[in-house]
C-alpha positions in Angstrom: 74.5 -145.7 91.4 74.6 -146.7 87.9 71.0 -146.5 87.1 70.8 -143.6 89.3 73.0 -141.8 86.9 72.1 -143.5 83.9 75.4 -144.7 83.1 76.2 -146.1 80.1 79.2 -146.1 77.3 78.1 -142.6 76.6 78.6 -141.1 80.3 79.7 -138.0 80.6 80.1 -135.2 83.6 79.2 -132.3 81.4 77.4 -131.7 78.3 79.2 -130.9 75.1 76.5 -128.6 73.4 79.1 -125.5 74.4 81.9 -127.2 73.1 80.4 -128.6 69.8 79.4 -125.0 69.2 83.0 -123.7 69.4 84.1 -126.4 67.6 81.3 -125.6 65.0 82.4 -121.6 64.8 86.2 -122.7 64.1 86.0 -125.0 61.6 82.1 -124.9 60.2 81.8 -127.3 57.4 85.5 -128.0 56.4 86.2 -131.1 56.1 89.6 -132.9 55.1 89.5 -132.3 51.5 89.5 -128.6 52.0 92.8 -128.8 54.2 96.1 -127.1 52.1 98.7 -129.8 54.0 97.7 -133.7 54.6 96.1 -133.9 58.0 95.8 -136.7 59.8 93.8 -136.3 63.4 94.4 -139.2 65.8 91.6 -140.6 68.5 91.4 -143.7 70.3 88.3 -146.7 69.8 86.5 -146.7 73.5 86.0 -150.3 73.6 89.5 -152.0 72.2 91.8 -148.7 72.9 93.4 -148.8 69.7 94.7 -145.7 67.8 92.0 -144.6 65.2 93.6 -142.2 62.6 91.2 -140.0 60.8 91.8 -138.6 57.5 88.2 -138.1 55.6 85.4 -136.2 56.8 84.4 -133.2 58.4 87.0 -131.6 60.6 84.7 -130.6 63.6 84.1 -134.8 63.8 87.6 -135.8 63.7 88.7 -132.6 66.9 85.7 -133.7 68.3 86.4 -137.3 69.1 90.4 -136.4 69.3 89.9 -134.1 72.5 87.1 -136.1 74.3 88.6 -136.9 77.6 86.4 -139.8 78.7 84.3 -138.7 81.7 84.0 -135.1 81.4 82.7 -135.4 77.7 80.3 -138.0 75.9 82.6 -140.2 73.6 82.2 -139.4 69.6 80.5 -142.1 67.4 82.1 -141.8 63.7 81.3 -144.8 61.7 80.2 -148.0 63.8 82.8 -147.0 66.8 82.5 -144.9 69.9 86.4 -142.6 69.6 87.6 -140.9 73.0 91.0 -138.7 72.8 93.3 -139.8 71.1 96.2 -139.7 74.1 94.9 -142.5 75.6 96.2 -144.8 72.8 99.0 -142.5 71.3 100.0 -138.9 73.3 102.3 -138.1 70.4 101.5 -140.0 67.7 104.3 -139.6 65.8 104.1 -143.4 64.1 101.6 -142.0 61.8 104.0 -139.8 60.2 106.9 -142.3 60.3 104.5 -144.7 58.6 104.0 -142.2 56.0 107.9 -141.8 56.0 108.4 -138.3 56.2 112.0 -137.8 56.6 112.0 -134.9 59.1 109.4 -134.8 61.8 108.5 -131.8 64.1 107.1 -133.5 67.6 106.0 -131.5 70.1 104.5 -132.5 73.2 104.9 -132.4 76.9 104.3 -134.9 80.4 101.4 -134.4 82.2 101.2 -132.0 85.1 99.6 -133.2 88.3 98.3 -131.2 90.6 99.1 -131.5 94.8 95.0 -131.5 95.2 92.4 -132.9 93.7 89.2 -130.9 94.5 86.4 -132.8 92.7 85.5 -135.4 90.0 86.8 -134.4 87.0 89.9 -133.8 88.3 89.6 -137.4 89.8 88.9 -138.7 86.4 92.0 -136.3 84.2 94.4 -137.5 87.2 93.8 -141.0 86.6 93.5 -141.0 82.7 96.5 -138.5 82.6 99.1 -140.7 84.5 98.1 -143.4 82.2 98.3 -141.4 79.4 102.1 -140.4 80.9 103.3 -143.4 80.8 102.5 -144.0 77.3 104.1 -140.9 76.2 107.5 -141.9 77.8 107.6 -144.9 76.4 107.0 -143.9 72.7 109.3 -140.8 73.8 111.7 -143.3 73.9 110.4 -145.6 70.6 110.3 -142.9 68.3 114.0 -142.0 69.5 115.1 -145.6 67.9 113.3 -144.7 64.2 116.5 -144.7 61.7 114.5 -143.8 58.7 113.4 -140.6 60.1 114.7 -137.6 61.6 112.9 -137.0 64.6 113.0 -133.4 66.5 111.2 -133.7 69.6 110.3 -130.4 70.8 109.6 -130.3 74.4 108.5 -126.6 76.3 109.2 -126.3 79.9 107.0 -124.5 81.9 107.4 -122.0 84.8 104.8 -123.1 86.1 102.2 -126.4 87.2 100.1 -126.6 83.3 96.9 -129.3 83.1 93.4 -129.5 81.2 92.2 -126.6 83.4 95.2 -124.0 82.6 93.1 -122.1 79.9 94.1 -118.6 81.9 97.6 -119.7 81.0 97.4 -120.2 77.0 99.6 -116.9 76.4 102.2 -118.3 78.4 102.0 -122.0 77.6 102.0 -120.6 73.7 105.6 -118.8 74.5 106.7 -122.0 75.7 106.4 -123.9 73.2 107.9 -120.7 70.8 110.9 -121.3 73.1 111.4 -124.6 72.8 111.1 -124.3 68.9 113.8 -121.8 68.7 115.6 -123.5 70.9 116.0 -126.6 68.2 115.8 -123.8 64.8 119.3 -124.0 63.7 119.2 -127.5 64.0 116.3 -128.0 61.5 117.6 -125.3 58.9 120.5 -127.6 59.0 118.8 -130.5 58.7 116.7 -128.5 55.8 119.7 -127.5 53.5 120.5 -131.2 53.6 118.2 -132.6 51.9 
């Protein structure tokens, strides 16, 4: 089976020519340097699963490698390592910004949905690479809730509705979640704002 897909460390389901295309037409040739805030993109190393944070370079590199979900999409060579998504070593990687001790951090993110069927192989692969990335996420939910140098507002939308990879008919709605659930914690931060 393996030679009779050619599998190697670069196996993918689906090409990425489509997706490297979008990713082209959003953000060209920008790169960090011509961001107005500091960025800081996180991915994960293929072969030791450590968090890689990226901070130089061109932008279309650094979402590239960040959203690859091993499987479906080729991993992203930058430098002399092979980077996958960066979920699978951090889901919310709020450490970065505690490391760069920002006192008030805005963390939004959300547990995986699974859904009751799984109808072919990519959903295979996203249902086993979700619950691990799950797992993670709880536990660094509950990490990042221990930081005492840092304020920490973890914004969390609830959805009406199941929400995984393939919801992409249900941005509008996802995006209104997550307006929600900002609101929802607004008075809280202009508080915290007219503190400091």
């Amino acid at each position: 089976m393996p030679r009779l897909f050619k599998f190697d460390e670069r196996f993918a389901i689906f090409d990425d020519q489509r997706l490297m295309k979008n990713l082209a037409w959003c953000f060209g040739d920008l790169t960090f340097d011509d961001t107005q805030k500091p960025l800081r993109i996180v991915a994960a190393d293929l072969h030791t699963g450590d968090q890689v944070v990226i901070s130089e370079g061109r932008l279309v590199d650094a979402v590239r490698a960040s959203i690859c979900i091993p499987y479906l999409w080729p991993p992203w060579p930058m430098g002399d390592r092979l980077l996958v998504d960066g979920a699978l070593a951090s889901p919310m990687p709020v450490d970065v910004a505690i490391k760069a001790r920002f006192d008030i951090i805005l963390a939004m993110g959300f547990p995986e949905s699974h859904p009751a069927k799984i109808e072919s192989a990519a959903q295979f692969a996203y249902q086993i690479l979700s619950s691990g990335a799950d797992s993670i996420f709880k536990a660094q939910f509950a990490l990042h809730s221990l930081a005492h140098h840092s304020e920490i507002i973890h914004i969390l939308p609830e959805f009406e509705q199941l929400v995984t990879l393939y919801s992409v008919d249900n941005i509008p709605q996802i995006i209104e979640a997550g307006e929600r659930a900002m609101e929802a914690n607004l008075p809280y931060l202009c508080r915290l704002l007219e503190s400091v």
